[in-house]
C-alpha positions in Angstrom: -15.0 -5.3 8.9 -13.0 -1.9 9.8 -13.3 0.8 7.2 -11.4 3.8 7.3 -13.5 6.7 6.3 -12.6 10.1 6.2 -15.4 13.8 4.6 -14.0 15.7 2.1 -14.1 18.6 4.3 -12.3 17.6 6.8 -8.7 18.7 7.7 -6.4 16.3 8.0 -4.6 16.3 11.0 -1.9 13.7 13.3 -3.7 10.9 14.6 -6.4 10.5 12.4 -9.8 8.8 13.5 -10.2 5.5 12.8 -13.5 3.7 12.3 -14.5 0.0 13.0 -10.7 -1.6 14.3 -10.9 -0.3 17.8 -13.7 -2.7 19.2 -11.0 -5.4 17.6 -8.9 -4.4 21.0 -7.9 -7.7 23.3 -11.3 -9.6 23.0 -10.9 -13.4 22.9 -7.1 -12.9 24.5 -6.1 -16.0 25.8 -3.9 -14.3 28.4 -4.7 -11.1 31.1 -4.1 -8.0 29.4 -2.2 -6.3 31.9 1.6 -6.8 31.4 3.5 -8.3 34.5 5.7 -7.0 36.8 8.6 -8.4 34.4 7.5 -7.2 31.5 7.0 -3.8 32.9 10.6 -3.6 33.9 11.4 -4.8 30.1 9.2 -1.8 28.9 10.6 0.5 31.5 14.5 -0.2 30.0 14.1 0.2 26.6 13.6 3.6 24.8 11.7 3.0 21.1 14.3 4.0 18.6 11.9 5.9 16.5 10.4 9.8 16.9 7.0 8.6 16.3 5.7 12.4 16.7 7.4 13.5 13.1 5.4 9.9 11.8 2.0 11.5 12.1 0.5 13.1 8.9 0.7 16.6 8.4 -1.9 19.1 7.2 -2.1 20.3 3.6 -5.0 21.4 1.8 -3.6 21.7 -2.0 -6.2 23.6 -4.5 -7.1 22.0 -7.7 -7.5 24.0 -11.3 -8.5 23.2 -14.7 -9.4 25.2 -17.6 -9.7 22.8 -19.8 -13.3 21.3 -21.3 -14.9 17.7 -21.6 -15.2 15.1 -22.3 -12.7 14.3 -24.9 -13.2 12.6 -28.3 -9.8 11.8 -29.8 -7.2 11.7 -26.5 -3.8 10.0 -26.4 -2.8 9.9 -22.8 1.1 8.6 -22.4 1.0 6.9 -19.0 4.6 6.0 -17.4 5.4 3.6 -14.4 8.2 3.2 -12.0 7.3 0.0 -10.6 9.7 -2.5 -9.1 11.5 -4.1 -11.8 14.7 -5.0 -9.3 15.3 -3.7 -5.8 13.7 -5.4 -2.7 10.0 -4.6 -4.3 10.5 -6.7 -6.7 8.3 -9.6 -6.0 5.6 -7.3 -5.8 6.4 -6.0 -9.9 4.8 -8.6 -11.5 1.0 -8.2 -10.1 1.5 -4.1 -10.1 2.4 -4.4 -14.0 0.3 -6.6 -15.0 -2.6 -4.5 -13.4 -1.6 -1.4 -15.5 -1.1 -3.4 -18.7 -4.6 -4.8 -18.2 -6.5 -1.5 -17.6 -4.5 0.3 -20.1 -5.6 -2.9 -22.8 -9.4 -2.3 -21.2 -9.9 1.7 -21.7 -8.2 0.9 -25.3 -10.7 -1.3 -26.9 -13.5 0.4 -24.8 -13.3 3.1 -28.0 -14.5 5.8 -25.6 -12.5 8.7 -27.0 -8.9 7.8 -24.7 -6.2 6.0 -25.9 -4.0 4.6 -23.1 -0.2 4.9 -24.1 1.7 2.7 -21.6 5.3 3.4 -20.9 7.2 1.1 -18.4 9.7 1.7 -16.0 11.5 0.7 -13.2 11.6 2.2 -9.8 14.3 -0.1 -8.2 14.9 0.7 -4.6 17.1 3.5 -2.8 20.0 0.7 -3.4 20.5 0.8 -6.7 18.6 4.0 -7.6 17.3 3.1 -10.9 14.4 5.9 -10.4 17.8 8.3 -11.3 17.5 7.5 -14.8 14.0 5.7 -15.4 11.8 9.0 -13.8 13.5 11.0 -16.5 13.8 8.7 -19.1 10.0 8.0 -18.8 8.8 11.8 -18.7 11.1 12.5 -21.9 8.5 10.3 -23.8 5.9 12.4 -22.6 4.4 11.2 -20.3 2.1 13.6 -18.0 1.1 10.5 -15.1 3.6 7.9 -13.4 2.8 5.7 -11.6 4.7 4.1 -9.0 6.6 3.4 -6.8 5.6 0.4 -5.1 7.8 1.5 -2.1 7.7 4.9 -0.1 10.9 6.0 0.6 11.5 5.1 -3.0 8.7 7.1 -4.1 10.3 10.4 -1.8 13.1 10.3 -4.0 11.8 11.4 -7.0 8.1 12.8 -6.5 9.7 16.5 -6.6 11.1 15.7 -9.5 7.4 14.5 -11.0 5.2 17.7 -9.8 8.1 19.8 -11.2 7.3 18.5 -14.7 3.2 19.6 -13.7 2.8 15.5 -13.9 0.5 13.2 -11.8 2.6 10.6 -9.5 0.2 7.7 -8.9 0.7 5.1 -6.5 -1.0 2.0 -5.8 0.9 0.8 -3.2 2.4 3.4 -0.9 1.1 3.3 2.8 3.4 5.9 4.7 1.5 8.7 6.3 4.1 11.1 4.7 2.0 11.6 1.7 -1.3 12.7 3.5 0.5 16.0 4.3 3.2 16.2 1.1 3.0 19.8 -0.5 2.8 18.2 -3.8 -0.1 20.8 -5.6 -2.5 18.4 -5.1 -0.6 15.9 -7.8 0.3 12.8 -5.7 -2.5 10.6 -5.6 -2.8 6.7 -4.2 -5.1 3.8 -4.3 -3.8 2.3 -1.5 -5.1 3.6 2.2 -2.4 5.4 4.8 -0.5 3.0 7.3 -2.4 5.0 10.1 -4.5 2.4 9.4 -2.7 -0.5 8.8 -0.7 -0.1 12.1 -3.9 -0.1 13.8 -4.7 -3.4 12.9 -1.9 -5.0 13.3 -1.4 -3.8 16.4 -4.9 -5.3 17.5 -4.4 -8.6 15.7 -0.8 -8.9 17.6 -2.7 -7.9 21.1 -6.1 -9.9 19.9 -3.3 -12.8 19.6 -3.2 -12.8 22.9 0.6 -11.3 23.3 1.3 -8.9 25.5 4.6 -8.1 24.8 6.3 -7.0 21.2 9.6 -6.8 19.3 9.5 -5.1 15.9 12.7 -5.5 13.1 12.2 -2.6 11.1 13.3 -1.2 8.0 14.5 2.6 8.7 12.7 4.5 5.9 9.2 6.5 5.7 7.3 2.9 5.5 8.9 1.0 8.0 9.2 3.5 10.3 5.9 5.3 10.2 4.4 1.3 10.5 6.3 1.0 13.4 4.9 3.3 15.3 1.3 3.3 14.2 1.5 -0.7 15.5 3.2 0.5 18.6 0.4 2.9 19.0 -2.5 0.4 18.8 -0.6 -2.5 20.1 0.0 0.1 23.6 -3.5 1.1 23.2 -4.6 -2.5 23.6 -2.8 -2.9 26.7 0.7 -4.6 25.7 3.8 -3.3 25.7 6.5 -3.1 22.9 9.8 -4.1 24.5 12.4 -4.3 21.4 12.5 -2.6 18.2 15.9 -2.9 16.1 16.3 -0.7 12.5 18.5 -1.8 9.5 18.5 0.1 6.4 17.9 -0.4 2.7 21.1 -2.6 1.1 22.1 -4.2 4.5 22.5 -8.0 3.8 23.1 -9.0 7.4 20.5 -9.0 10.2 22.0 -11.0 12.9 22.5 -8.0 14.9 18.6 -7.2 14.9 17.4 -10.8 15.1 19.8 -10.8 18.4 18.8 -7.3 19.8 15.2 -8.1 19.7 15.3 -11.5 21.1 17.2 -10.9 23.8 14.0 -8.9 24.8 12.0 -12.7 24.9 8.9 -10.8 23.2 5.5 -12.5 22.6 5.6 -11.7 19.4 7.6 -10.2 16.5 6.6 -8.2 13.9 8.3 -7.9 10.6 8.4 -4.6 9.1 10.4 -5.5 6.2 10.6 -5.9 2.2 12.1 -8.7 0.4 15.0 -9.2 3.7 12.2 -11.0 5.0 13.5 -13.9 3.3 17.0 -13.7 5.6 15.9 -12.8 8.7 13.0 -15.6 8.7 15.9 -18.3 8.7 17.9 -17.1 11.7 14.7 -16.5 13.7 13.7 -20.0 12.8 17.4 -21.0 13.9 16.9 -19.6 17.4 13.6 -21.9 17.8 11.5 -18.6 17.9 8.0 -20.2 17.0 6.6 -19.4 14.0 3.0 -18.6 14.9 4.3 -15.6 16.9 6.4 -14.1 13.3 3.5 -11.0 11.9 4.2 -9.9 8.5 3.1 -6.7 6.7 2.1 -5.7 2.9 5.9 -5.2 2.4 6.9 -8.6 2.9 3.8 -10.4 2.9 4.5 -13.4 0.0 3.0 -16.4 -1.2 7.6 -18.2 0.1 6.1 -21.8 -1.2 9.2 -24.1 -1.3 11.7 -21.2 -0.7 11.7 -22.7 2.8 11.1 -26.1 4.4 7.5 -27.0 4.5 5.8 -25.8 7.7 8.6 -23.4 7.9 6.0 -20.5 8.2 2.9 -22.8 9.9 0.4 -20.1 11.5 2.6 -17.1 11.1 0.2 -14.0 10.1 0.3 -10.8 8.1 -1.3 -8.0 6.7 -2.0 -5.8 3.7 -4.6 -3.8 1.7 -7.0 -6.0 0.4 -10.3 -6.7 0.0 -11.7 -10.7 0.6 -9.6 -12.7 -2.5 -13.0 -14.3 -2.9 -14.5 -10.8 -3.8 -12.3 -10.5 -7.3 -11.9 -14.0 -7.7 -12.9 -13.4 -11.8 -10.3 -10.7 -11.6 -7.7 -12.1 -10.3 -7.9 -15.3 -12.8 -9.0 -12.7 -16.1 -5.4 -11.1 -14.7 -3.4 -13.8 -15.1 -4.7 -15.0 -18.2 -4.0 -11.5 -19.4 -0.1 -11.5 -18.3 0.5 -15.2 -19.1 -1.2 -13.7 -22.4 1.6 -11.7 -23.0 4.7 -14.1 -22.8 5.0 -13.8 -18.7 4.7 -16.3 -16.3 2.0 -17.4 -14.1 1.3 -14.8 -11.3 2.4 -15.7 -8.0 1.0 -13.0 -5.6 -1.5 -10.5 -6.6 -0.3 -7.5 -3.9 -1.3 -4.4 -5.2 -2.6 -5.1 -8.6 -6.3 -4.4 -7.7 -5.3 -1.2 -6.9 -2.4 -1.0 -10.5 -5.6 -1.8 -12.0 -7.6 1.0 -10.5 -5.0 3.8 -10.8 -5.2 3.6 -14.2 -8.7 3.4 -15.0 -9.2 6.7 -12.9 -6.8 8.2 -14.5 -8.1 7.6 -17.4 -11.4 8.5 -16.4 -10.4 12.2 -15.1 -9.1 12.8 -18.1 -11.9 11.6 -20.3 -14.1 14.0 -18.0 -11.4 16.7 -18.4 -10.5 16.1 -22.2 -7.1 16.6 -21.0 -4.0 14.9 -20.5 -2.3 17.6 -18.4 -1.3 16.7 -14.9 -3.3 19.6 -13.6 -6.4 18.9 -15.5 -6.4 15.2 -14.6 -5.9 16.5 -11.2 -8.7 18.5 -10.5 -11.2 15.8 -12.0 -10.1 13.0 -10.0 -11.9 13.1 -6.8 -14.9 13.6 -9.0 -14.8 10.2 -10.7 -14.1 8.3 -7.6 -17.5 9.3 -6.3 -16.0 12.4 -4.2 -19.3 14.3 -5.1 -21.9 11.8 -6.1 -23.0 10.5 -9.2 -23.5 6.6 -10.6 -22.3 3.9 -9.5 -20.6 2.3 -12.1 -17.3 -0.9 -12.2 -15.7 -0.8 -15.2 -14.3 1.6 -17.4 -16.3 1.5 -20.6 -19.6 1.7 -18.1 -18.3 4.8 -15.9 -16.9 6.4 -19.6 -20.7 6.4 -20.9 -21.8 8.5 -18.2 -19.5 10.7 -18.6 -19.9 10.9 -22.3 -23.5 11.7 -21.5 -22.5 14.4 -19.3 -23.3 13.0 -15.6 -20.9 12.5 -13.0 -19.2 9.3 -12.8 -18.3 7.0 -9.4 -16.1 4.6 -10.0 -16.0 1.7 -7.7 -12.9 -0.3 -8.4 -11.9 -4.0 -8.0 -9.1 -3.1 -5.2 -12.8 -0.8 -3.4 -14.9 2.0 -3.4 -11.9 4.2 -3.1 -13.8 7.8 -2.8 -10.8 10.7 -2.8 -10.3 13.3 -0.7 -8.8 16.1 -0.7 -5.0 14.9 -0.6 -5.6 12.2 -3.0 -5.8 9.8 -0.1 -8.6 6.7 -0.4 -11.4 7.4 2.1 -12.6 3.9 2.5 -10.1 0.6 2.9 -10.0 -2.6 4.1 -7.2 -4.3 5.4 -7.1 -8.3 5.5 -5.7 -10.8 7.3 -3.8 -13.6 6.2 -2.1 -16.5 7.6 0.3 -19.2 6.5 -0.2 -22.6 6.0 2.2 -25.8 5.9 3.2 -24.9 2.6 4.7 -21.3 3.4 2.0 -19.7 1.4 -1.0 -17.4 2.9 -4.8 -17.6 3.0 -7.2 -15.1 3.8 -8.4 -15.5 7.2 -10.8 -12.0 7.5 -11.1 -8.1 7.2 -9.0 -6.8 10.0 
């Protein structure tokens, strides 16, 4: 199991350490680790498209104020989202919303002294832009937290925008290392971990695979890029060598020119740093006979395909994403679904990211229950202290974590998506990553912790 742990003290620099993933490395390869003399000539003629220097996270060490007193008694906190309604997120909307729908309906009939006012939104993509008029539309009913987006070049667009209004952006599923170092005033806060260490274990699983060389399709914004090169980092560090990488950009319909570019490089392996284009660039690499076990997937395109494709379409591919074991949250996962079938939606068909929906808005509401506040600020500076920053009980649900408070001890929540623990960026300190591959049927299993 590789956790990525992080003190509170501790400056956050480029190339952060990683615990755990390393010993992962090339044991069990069924091939030499050293690249031939071919593939070193492959290696020596290609020049990786990306400046994977300006990828590492910066250091920022934002300070935190509140004047305001707890806990509170009679609280309305308005609560917006910019989740993916449309754009090429959008399969992952529907377990992201449904997690904030069902924590805001848990901290509501807890009767703790908060009263969760939900206000949807959609984030779209960098396509069609719907942030432009949802991020205002959404603070213009007052609401003092957003969370979203699902995507982090979407979420770069408009998180100026939110710290200007003195309000909380929340994500629960942005992974680019941009964040870590973002001069936001210590208001941009995320449930789910860095791609420093996502890249790391994909990069090992690709390697552990026993492939020694790599082409990457990537999509050419903060995610895809920063992925990129923290795979490219560990998959080098493991002894393999990436020989094509080809970038396309958000809106592009037509990836014949990357599918092409990176093939003619005959990689081991191929990994797909995509969103929903996934779904066209699976076909033509299928056309070309590429095999399937050799395709690696990521959080951003990771999907439960089913009969989008021919059965056994997908047979052994793999991917990745934040997760703890499914088995874990088995009783939440199914009290999820019966919650958003509840309400008129259809049955849930992945449930990416809405662990950690779930968890951003119990925290939220639990800083300000401790703050008896609302205000961005004061939600702010109590964060870290409910996830456990400092101590305290351990406590899993809201109405549990809210009765310590009440009684005026410290709080640490544990969430269904992890332990999460804060630091001082608002990044998690501990997260898992699993591993996942697909079956006949075009649909993924969990296979382990990464």
């Amino acid at each position: 199991m590789s956790v990525f742990t992080r003190s509170r003290a501790a400056t956050i620099l480029g190339g952060l350490a990683l615990v755990g993933v390393s010993a992962l490395v090339l044991a069990g390869c069924s091939g030499s680790s050293t690249p031939d003399s071919t593939d070193d000539a492959k290696a020596s003629d290609f020049e990786f498209p990306i400046d994977c220097d300006a990828a590492e996270p910066a250091a920022y060490s934002p300070e935190y104020t509140s004047t305001s007193t707890g806990p509170a008694t009679d609280l309305t906190y308005t609560i917006g989202t910019a989740l993916p309604v449309t754009g090429n997120l959008a399969f992952l909307g529907p377990p992201e919303i449904a997690g904030t729908e069902f924590a805001a309906s848990d901290v509501n009939a807890a009767g703790k002294g908060i009263n969760i006012n939900l206000v949807q939104g959609d984030s779209g993509d960098t396509d069609n832009k719907a942030y432009e008029t949802e991020i205002p539309r959404v603070l213009g009913e007052g609401a003092t937290a957003i969370i979203g987006a699902a995507s982090s070049g979407t979420s770069l667009q408009f998180i100026d925008q939110v710290i200007a209004a003195n309000a909380i952006q929340f994500s629960p599923a942005n992974t680019s290392a941009a964040f870590t170092g973002y001069e936001d005033n210590g208001l941009y806060w995320r449930t789910a971990p860095s791609d420093v260490l996502q890249g790391e274990v994909l990069g090992n699983l690709i390697a552990g695979d026993g492939n020694e060389t790599l082409g990457m399709i990537v999509l050419n914004d903060s995610y895809g890029t920063g992925l990129a090169c923290f795979t490219k980092k560990s998959f080098e560090a493991a002894g393999g060598n990436v020989v094509a990488a080809s970038l396309y950009n958000t809106g592009d319909t037509n990836f014949s020119a990357q599918v092409e570019d990176v093939l003619a490089a005959d990689p081991d392996a191929i990994a797909l740093i995509t969103f929903e284009e996934v779904k066209t660039i699976i076909p033509e690499l299928v056309g070309a006979d590429y095999p399937k076990d050799k395709m690696y997937f990521v959080d951003g395109n990771l999907s439960n395909f089913g009969d989008e494709f021919d059965e056994g379409t997908l047979t052994g591919a793999k991917g990745t994403y934040p997760a703890v074991d499914p088995a874990s949250i088995e009783q939440f996962r199914t009290d999820l679904n019966a919650f958003y079938t509840g309400q008129g939606n259809p049955e849930l068909k992945d449930f990416t990211y809405g662990p950690e929906s779930y968890d951003a808005v119990i925290l939220l509401a639990l800083a300000a229950l401790e703050a008896g506040s609302s205000a961005g600020p004061d939600v702010a500076a109590h964060l870290q202290n409910v996830s456990g920053t400092n101590g305290g009980t351990k406590c899993t649900t809201f109405a549990e974590c809210a009765d310590i408070i009440i009684s005026g001890e410290t709080a640490d929540y544990d969430g269904v998506s992890g332990p999460i623990t804060f630091n001082e960026v608002g990044d998690p300190t501990e997260a898992t990553i699993g591993v996942f591959e697909y079956g006949d049927d075009n649909n993924y299993s969990f296979l382990n912790i990464g």
